[in-house]
N, C-alpha and C positions, 0 to 999 in steps of 0.2 A: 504494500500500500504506500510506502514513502517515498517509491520514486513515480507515483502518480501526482503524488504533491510538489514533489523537486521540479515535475516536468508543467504543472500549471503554475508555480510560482514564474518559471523563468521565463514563459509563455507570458504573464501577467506586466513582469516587469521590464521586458522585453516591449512590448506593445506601449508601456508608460513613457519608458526612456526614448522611443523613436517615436514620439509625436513631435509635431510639427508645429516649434514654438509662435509662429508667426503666420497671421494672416495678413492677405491681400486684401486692403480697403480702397487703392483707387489706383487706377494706372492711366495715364495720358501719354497722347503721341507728339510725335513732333511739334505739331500746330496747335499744340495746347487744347485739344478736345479729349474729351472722357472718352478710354477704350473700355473702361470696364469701373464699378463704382460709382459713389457718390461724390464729389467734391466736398459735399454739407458733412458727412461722416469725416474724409481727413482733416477738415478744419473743427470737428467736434474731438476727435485726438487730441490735434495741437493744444487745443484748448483746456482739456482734459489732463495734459501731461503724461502725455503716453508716450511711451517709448517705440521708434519709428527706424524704421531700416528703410533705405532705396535699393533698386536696381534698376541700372542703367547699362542699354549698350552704345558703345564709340566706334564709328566705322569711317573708310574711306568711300565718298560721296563715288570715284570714279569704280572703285570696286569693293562693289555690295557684297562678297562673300570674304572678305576681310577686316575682322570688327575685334575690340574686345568685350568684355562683361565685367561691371562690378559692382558688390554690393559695399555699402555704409552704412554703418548709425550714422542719426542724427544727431548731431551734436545741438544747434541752432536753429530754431525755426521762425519763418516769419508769417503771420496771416497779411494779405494786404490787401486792403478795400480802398476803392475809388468811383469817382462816377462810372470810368469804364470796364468794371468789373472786379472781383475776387480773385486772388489767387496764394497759392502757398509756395512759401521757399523752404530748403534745408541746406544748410550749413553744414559740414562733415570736419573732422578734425583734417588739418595739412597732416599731407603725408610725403616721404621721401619721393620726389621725382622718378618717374620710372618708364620706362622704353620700352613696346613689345617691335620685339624684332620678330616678325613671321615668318621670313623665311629661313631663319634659325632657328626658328621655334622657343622662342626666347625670349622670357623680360629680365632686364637686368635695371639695375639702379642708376641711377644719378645722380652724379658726385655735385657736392655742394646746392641743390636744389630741392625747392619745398613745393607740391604743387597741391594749389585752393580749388574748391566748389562749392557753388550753391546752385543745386538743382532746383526747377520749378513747375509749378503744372501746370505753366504755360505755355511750353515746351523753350524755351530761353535759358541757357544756362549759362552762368556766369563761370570762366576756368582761370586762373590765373597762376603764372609758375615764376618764382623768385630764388634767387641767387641768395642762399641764408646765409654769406661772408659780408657780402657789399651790398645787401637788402634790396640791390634795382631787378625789377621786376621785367622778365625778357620774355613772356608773350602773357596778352590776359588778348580774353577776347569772348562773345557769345556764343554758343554752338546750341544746335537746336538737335532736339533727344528726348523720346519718348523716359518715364518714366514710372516705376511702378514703384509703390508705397506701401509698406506694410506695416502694421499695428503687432507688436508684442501681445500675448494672450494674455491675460493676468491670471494667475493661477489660484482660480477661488478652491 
């Protein structure tokens, strides 16, 4: 009888341990339309104080089957209302500059650089990368990127 229990305890906690701490609450594409979601839900997070991850992919506009993926916390968020609309940003922490080389199949780092984001769901995203010796800043600029948002599950 006790390894029928050994075998549904591991079954039990097996099943516990592999959920899926994070749901999808809103994803927008390029042009800053809902692909899936509420907007009113990730601005009831932010507001809420919820703990928020993105993913985002980065691709070469000339070739579409060359892209990377990445996910973030959020570090920062902003809600922003005006006459012409709502929209949310996130802020991620700088992280060390880094290179995907694809035809090496390779990202590697780069030396003395920090690089910034603040995604949006308006598909606008702000990148900026800095030289963290001499603090001048050698490319910022908009790129426009779908974006999915996910809410932390709170573990009632």
């Amino acid at each position: 009888m006790k390894p029928i229990y050994t075998i549904v305890f591991l079954l039990l906690t097996t099943f516990a341990f592999s959920q899926n701490n994070w749901t999808l609450i809103y994803e927008n594409d390029a042009e800053g339309n809902a692909v899936k979601g509420e907007l009113s839900a990730l601005v009831s997070a932010v507001q809420n104080g919820e703990t928020i991850r993105i993913y985002f992919k980065m691709g070469k506009k000339r070739h579409p089957e060359t892209f990377v993926e990445h996910t973030a916390l959020v570090k920062f968020s902003t809600i922003m209302n005006s006459p012409e609309g709502q929209f949310v940003t996130a802020q991620i922490d700088p992280i060390i500059g880094q290179k995907p080389k694809h035809k090496r199949q390779e990202v590697v780092l780069e030396e003395n650089l920090e690089w910034s984001l603040i995604a949006s769901t308006n598909g606008k995203n702000d990148t900026m990368m800095r030289d963290v010796i001499t603090g001048k800043v050698s490319k910022h600029r908009i790129s426009e990127w779908g974006t999915k948002w996910f809410v932390k599950k709170s573990g009632h």
